[in-house]
Chimera marker file (.cmm) of the C-alpha trace (Angstrom):
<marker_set name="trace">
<marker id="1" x="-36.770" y="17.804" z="-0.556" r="1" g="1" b="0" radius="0.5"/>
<marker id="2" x="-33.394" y="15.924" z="-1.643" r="1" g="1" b="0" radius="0.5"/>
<marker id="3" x="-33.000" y="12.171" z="-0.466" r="1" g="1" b="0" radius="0.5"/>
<marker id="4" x="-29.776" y="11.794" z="2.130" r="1" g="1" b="0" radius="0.5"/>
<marker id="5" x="-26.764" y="10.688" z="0.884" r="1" g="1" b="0" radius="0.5"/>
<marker id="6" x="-27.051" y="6.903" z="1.730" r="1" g="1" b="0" radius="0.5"/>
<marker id="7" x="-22.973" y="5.912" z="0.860" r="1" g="1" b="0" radius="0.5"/>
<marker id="8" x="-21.315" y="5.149" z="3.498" r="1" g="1" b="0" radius="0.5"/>
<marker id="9" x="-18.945" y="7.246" z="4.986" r="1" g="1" b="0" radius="0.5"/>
<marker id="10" x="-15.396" y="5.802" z="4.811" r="1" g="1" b="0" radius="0.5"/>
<marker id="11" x="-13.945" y="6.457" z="8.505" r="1" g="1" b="0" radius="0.5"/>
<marker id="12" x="-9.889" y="5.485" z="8.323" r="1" g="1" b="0" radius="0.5"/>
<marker id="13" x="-7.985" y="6.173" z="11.352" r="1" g="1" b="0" radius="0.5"/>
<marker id="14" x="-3.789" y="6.088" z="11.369" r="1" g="1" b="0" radius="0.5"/>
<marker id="15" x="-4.200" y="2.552" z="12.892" r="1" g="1" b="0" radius="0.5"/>
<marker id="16" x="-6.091" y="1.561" z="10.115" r="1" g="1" b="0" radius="0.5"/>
<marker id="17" x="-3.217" y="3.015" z="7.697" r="1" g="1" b="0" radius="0.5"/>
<marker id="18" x="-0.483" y="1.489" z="9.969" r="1" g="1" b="0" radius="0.5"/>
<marker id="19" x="-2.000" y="-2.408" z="9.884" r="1" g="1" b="0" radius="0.5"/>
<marker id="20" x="-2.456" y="-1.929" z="6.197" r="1" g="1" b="0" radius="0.5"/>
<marker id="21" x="0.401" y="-0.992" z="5.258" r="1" g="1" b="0" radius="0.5"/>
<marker id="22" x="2.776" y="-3.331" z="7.984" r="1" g="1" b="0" radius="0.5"/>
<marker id="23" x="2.872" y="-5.644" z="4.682" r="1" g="1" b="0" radius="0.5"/>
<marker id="24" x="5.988" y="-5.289" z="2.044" r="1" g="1" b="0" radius="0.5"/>
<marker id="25" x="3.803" y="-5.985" z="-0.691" r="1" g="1" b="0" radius="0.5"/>
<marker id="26" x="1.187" y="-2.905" z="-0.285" r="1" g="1" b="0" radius="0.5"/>
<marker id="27" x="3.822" y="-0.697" z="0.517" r="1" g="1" b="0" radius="0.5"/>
<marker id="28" x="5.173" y="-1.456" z="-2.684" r="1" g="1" b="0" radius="0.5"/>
<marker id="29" x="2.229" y="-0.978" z="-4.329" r="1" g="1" b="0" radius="0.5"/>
<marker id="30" x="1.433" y="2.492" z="-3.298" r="1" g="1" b="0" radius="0.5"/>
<marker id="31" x="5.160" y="3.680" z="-3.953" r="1" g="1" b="0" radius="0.5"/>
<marker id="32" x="4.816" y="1.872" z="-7.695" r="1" g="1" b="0" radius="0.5"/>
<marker id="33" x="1.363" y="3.633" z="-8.381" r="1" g="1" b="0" radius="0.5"/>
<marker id="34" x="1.917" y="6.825" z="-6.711" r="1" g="1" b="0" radius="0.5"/>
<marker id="35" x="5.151" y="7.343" z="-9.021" r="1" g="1" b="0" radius="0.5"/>
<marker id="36" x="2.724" y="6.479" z="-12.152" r="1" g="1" b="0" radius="0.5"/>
<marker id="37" x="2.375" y="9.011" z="-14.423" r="1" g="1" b="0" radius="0.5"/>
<marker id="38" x="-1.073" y="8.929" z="-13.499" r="1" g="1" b="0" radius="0.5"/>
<marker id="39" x="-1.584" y="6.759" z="-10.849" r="1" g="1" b="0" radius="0.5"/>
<marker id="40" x="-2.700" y="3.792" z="-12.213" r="1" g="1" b="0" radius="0.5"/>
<marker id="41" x="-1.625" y="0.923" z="-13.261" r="1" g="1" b="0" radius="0.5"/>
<marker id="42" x="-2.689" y="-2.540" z="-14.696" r="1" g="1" b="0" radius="0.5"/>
<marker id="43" x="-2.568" y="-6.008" z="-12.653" r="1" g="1" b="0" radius="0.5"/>
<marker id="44" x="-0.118" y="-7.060" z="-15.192" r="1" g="1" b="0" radius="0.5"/>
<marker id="45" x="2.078" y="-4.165" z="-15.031" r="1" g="1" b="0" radius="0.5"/>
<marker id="46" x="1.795" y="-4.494" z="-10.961" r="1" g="1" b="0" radius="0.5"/>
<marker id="47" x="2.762" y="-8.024" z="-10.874" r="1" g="1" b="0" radius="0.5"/>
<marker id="48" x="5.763" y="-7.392" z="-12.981" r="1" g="1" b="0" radius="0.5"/>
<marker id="49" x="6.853" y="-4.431" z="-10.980" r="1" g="1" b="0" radius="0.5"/>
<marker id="50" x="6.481" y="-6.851" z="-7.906" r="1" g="1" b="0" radius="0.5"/>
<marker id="51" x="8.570" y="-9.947" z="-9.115" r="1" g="1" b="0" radius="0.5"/>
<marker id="52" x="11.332" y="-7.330" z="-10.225" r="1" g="1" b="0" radius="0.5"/>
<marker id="53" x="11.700" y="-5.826" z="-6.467" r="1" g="1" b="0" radius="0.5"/>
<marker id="54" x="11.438" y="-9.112" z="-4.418" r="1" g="1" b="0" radius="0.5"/>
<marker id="55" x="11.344" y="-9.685" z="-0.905" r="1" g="1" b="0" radius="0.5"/>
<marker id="56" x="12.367" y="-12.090" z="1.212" r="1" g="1" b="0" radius="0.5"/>
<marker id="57" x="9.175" y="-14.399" z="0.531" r="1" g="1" b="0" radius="0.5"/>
<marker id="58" x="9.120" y="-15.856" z="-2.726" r="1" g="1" b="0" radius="0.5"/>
<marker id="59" x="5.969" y="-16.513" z="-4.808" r="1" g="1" b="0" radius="0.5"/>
<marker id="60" x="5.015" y="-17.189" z="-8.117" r="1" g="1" b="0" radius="0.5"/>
<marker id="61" x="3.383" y="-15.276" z="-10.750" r="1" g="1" b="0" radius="0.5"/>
<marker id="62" x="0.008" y="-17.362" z="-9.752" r="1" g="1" b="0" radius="0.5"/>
<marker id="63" x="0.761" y="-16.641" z="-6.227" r="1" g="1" b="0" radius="0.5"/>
<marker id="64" x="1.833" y="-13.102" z="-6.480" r="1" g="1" b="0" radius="0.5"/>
<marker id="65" x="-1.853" y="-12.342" z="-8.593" r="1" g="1" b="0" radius="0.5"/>
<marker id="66" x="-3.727" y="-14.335" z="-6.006" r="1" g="1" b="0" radius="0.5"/>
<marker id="67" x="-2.596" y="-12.763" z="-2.804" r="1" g="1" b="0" radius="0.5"/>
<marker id="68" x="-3.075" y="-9.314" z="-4.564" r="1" g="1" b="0" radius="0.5"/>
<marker id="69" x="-6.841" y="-10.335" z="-5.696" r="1" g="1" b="0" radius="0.5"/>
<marker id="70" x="-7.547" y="-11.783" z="-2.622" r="1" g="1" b="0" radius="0.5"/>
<marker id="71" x="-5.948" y="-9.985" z="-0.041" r="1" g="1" b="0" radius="0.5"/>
<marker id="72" x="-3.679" y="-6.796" z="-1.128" r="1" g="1" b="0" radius="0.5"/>
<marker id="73" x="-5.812" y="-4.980" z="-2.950" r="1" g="1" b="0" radius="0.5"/>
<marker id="74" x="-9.261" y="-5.376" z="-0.580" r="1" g="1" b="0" radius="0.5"/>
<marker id="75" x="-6.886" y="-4.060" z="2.539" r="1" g="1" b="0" radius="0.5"/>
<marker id="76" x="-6.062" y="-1.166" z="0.177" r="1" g="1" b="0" radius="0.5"/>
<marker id="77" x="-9.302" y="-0.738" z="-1.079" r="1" g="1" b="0" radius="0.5"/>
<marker id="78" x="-10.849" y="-0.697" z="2.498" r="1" g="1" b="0" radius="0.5"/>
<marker id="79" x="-8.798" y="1.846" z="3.790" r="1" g="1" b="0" radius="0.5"/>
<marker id="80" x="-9.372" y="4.205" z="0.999" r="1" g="1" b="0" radius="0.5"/>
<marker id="81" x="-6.099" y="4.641" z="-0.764" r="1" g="1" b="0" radius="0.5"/>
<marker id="82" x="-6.904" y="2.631" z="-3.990" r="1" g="1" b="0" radius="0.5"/>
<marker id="83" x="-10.060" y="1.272" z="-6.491" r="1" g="1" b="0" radius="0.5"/>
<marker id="84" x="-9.570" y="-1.834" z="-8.321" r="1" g="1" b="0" radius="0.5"/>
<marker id="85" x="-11.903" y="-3.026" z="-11.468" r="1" g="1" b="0" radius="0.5"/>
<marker id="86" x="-11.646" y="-6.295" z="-11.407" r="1" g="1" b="0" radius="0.5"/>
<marker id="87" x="-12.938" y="-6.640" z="-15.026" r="1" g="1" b="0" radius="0.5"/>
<marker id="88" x="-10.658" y="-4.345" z="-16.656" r="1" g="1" b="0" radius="0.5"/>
<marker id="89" x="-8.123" y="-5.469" z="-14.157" r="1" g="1" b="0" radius="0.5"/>
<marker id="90" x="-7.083" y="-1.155" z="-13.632" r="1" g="1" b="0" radius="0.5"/>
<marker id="91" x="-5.970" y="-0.402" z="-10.054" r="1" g="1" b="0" radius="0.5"/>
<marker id="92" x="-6.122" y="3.611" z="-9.339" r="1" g="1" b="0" radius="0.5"/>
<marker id="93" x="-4.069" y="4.986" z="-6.001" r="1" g="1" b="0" radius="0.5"/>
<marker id="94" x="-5.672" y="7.498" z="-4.259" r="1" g="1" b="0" radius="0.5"/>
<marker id="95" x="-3.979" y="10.269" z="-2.470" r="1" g="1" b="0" radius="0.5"/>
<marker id="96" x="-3.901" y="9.894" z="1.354" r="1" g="1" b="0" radius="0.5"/>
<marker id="97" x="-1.940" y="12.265" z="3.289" r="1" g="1" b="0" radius="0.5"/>
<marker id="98" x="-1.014" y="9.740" z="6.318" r="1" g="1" b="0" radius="0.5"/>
<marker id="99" x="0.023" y="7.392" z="4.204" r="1" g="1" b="0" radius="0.5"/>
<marker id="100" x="2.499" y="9.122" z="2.052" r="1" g="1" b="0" radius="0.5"/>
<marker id="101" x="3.719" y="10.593" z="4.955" r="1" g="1" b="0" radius="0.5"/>
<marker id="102" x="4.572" y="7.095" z="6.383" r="1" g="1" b="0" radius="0.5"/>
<marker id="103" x="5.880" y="5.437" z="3.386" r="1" g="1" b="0" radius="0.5"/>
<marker id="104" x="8.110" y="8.514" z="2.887" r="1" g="1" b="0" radius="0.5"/>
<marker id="105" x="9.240" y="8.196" z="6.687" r="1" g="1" b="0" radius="0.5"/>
<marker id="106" x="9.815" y="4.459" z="6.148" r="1" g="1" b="0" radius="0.5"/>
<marker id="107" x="11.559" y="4.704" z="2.425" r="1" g="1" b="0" radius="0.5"/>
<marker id="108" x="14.019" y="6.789" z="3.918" r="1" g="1" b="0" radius="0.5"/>
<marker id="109" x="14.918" y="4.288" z="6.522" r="1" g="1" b="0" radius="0.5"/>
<marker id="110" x="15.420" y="2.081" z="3.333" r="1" g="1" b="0" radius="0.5"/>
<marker id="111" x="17.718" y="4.565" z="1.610" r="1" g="1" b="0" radius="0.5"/>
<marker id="112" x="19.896" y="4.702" z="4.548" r="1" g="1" b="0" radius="0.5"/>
<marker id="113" x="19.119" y="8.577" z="6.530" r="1" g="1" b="0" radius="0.5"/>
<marker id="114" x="17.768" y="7.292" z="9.892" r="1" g="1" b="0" radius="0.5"/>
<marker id="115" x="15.424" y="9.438" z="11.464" r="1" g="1" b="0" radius="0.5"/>
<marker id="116" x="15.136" y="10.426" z="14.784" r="1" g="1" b="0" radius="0.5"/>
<marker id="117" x="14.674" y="7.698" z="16.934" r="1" g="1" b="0" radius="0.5"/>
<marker id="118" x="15.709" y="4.393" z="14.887" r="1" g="1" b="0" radius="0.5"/>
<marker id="119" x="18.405" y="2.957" z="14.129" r="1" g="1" b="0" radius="0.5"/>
<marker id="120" x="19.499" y="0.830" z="10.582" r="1" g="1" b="0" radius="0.5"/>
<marker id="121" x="19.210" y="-2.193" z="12.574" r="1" g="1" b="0" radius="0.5"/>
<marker id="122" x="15.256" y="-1.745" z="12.751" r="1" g="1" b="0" radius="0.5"/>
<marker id="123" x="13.149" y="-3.245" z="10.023" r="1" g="1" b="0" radius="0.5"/>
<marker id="124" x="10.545" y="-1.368" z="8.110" r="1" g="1" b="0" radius="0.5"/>
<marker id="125" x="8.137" y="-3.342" z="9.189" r="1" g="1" b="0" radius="0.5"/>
<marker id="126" x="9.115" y="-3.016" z="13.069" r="1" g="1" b="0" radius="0.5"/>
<marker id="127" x="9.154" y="0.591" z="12.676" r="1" g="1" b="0" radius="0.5"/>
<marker id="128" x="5.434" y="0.246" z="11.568" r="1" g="1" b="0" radius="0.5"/>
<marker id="129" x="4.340" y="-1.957" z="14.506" r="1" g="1" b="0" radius="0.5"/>
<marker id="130" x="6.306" y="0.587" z="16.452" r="1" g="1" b="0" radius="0.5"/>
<marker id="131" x="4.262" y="3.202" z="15.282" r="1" g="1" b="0" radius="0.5"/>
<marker id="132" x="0.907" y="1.614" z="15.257" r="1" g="1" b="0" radius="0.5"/>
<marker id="133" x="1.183" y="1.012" z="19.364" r="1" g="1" b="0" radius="0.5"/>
<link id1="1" id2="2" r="1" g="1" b="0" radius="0.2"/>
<link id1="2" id2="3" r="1" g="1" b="0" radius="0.2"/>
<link id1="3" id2="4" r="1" g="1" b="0" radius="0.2"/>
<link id1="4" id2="5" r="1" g="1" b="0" radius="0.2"/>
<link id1="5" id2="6" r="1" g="1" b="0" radius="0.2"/>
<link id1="6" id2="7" r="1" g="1" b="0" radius="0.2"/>
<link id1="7" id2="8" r="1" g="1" b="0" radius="0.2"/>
<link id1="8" id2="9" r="1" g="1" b="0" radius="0.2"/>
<link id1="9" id2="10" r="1" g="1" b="0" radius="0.2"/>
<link id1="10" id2="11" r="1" g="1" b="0" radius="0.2"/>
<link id1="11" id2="12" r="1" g="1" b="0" radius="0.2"/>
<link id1="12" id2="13" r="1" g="1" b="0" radius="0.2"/>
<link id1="13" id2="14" r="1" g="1" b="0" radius="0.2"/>
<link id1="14" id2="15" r="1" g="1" b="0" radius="0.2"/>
<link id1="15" id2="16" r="1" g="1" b="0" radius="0.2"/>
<link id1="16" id2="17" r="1" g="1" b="0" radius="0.2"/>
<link id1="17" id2="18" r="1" g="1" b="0" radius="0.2"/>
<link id1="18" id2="19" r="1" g="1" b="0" radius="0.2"/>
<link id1="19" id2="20" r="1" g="1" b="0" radius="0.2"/>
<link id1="20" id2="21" r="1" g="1" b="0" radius="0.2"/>
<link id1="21" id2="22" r="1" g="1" b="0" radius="0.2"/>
<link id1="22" id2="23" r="1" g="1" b="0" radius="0.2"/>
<link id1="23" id2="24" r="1" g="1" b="0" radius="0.2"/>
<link id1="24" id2="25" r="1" g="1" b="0" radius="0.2"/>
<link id1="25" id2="26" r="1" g="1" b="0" radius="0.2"/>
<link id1="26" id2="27" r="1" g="1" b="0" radius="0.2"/>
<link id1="27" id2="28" r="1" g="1" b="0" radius="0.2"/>
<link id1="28" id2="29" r="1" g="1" b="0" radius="0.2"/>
<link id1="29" id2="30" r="1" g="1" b="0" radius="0.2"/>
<link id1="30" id2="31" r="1" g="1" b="0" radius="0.2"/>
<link id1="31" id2="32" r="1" g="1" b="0" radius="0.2"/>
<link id1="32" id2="33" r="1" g="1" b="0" radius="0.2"/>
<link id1="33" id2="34" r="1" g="1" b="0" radius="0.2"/>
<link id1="34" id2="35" r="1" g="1" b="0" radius="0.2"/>
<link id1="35" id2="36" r="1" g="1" b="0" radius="0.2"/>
<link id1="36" id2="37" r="1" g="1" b="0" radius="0.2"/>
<link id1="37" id2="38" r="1" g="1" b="0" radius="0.2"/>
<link id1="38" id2="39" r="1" g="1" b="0" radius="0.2"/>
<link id1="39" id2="40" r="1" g="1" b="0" radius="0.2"/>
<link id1="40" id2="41" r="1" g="1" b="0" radius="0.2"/>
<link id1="41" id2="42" r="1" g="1" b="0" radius="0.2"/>
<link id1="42" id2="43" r="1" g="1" b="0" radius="0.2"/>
<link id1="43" id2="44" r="1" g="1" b="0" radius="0.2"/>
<link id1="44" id2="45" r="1" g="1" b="0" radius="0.2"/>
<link id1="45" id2="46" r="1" g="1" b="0" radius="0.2"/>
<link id1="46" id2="47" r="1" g="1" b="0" radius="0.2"/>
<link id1="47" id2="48" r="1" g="1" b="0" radius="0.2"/>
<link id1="48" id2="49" r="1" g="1" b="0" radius="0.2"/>
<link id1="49" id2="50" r="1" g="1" b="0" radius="0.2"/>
<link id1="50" id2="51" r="1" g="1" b="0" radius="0.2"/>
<link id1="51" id2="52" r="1" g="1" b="0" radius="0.2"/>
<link id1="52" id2="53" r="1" g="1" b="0" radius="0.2"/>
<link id1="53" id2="54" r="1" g="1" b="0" radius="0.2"/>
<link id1="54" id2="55" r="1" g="1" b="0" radius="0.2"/>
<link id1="55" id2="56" r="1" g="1" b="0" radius="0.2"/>
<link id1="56" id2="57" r="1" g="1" b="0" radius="0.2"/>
<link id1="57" id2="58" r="1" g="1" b="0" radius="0.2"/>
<link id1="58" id2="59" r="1" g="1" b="0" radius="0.2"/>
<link id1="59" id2="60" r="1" g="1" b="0" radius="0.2"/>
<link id1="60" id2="61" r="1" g="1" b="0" radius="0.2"/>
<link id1="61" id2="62" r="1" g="1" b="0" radius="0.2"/>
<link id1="62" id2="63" r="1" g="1" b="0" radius="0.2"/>
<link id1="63" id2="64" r="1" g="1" b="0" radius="0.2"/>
<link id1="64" id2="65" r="1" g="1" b="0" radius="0.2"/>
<link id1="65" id2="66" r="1" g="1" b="0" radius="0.2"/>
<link id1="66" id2="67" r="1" g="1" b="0" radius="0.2"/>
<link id1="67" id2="68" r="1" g="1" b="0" radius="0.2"/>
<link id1="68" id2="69" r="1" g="1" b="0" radius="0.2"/>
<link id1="69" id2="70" r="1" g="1" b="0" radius="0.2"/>
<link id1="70" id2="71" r="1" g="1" b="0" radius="0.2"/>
<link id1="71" id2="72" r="1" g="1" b="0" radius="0.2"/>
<link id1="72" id2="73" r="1" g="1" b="0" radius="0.2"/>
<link id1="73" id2="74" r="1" g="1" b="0" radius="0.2"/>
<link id1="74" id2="75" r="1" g="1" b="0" radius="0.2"/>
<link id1="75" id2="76" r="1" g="1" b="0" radius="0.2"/>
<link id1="76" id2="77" r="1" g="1" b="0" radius="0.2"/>
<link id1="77" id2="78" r="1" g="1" b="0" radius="0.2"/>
<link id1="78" id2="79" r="1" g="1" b="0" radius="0.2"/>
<link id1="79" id2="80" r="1" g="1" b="0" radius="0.2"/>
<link id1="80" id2="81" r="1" g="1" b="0" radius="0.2"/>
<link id1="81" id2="82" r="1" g="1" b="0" radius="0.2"/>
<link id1="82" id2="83" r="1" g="1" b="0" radius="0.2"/>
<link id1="83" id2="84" r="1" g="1" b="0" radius="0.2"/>
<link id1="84" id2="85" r="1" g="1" b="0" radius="0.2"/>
<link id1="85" id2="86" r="1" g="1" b="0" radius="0.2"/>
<link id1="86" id2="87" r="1" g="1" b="0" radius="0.2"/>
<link id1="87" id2="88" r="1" g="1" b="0" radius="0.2"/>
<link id1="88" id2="89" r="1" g="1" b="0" radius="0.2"/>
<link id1="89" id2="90" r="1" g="1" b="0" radius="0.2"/>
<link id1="90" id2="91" r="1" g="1" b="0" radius="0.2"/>
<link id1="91" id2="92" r="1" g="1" b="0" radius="0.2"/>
<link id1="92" id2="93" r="1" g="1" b="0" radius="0.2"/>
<link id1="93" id2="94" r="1" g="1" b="0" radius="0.2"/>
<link id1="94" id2="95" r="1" g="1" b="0" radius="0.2"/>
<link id1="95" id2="96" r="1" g="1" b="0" radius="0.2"/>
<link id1="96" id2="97" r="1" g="1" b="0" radius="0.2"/>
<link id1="97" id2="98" r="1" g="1" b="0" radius="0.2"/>
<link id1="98" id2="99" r="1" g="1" b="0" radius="0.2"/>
<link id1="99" id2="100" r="1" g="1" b="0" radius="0.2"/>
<link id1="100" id2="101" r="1" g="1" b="0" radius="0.2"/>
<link id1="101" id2="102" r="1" g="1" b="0" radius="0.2"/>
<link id1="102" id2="103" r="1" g="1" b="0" radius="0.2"/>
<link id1="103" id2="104" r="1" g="1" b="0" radius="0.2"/>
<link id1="104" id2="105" r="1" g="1" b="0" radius="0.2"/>
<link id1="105" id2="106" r="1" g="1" b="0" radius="0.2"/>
<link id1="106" id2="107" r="1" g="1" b="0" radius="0.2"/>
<link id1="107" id2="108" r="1" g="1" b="0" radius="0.2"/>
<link id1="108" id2="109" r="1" g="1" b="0" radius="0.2"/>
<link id1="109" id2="110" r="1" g="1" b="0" radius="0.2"/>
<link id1="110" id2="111" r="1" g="1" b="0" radius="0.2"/>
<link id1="111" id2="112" r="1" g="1" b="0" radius="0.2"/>
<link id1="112" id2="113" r="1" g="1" b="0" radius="0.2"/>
<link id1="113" id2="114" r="1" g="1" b="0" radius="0.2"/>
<link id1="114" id2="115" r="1" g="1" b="0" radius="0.2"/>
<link id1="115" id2="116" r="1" g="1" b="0" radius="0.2"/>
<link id1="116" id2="117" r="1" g="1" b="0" radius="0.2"/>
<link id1="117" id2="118" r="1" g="1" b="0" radius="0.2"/>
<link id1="118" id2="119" r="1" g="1" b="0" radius="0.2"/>
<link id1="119" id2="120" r="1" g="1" b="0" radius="0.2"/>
<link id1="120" id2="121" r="1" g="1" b="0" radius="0.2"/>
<link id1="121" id2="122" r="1" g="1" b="0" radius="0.2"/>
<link id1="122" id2="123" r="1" g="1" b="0" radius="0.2"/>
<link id1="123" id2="124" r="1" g="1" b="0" radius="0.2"/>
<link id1="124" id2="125" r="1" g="1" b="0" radius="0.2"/>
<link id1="125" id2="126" r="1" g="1" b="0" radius="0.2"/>
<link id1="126" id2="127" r="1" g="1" b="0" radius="0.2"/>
<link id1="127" id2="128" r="1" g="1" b="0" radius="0.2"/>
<link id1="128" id2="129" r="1" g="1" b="0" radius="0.2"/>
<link id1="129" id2="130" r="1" g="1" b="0" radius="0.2"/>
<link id1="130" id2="131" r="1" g="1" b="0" radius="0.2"/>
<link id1="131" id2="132" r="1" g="1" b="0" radius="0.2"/>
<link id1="132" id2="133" r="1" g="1" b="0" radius="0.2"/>
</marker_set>
């Protein structure tokens, strides 16, 4: 008789998409790995991607590769839509359908085609509050 599988199951809802990626810097993230050859990237090659698209908080390089260890990278990691080895320093995106879908809807608020419903005056980041309600 085969042992049970004793992993955890990982159980994401849309909220749980929504809160994680209400933050500049993740959505970033995802967009830069997901248009990686093959989705993956280095922290290096991350953190330079980063400082060339700023936003409207500034931070170091130090900075930048602290709030990513510490904080960006778990909140993507617990959701599901990335690994990180923190040896080799190699972050992998994986696919999530919800996501995409949302950073899609919100990149083309960026690029200027409002969808139904907003207007150019709303932020990204209200639109993903909106939607988390």
């Amino acid at each position: 008789m085969s042992e049970p599988d004793t992993e955890p199951t990982l159980s994401v809802t849309i909220d749980d998409v929504l809160q994680t990626l209400a933050n500049h810097h993740r959505r970033q993230t995802l967009s830069y790995l997901s248009s990686t050859a093959d989705s993956q990237c280095t922290v290096d090659e991350l953190v330079a991607h980063l400082q060339a698209h700023p936003t409207e908080t500034e931070y170091t390089e130090r900075q930048l590769r602290q709030r990513l260890h510490h904080i960006h990278l778990p909140k993507l990691m617990d959701v599901g839509l990335l690994t990180y080895e923190s040896n080799s320093q190699q972050i992998q995106y994986s696919s999530h359908p919800q996501a995409e879908s949302l950073l899609a809807y919100v990149e083309s608020i960026r690029e200027g085609a409002e969808p139904k419903g907003t207007t150019s005056a709303v932020s990204e980041s209200a639109v993903i509050h909106r939607f988390a309600e």
